[in-house]
C-alpha positions in Angstrom: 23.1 -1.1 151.8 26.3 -0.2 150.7 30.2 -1.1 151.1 32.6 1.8 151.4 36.0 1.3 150.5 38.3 3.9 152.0 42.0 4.5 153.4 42.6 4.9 157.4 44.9 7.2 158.9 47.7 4.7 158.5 47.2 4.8 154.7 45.8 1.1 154.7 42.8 0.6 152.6 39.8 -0.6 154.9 35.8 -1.6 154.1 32.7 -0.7 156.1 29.3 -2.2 154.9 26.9 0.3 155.8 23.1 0.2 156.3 20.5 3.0 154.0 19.9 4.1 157.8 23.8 5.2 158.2 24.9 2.1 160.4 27.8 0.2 159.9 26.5 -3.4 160.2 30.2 -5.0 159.5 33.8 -3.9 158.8 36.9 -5.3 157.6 38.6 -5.4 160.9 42.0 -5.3 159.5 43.5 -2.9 157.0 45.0 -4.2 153.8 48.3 -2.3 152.2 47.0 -3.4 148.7 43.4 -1.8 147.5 43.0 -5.2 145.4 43.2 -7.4 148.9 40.6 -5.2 150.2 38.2 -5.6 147.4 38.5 -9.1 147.4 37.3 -8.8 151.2 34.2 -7.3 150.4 33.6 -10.3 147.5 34.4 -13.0 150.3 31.7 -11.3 152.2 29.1 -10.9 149.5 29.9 -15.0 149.2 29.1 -15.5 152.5 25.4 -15.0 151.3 25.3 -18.9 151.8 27.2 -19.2 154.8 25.5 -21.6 157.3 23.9 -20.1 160.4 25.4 -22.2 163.9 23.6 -21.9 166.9 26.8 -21.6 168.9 24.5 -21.5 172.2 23.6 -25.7 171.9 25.2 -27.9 173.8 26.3 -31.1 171.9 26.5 -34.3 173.7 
């Protein structure tokens, strides 16, 4: 896997996380104006490496 940092067509800088099979699994969904801003999107992501997991399907009663 690998994250791709690039700039859209609106000159915003944008990330892509991209599977060794070519798919992007996730993106940054938002363009930054500031390269740093984006790069510190892709570090909250790799954080999220202990993220919990909620079954948002349960009821709770």
């Amino acid at each position: 896997m690998r994250f791709e940092l690039y700039r859209d067509a609106g000159g915003e800088w944008r990330w892509r996380l991209r599977a060794t099979n070519g798919n992007v699994l996730a993106d940054s969904a938002e363009g930054y104006a500031r390269r740093e801003d984006c790069e510190h999107g892709i570090a909250r992501v790799k954080e999220s490496q202990t993220a919990a997991i909620v079954d948002m399907t349960l009821k709770i009663a």
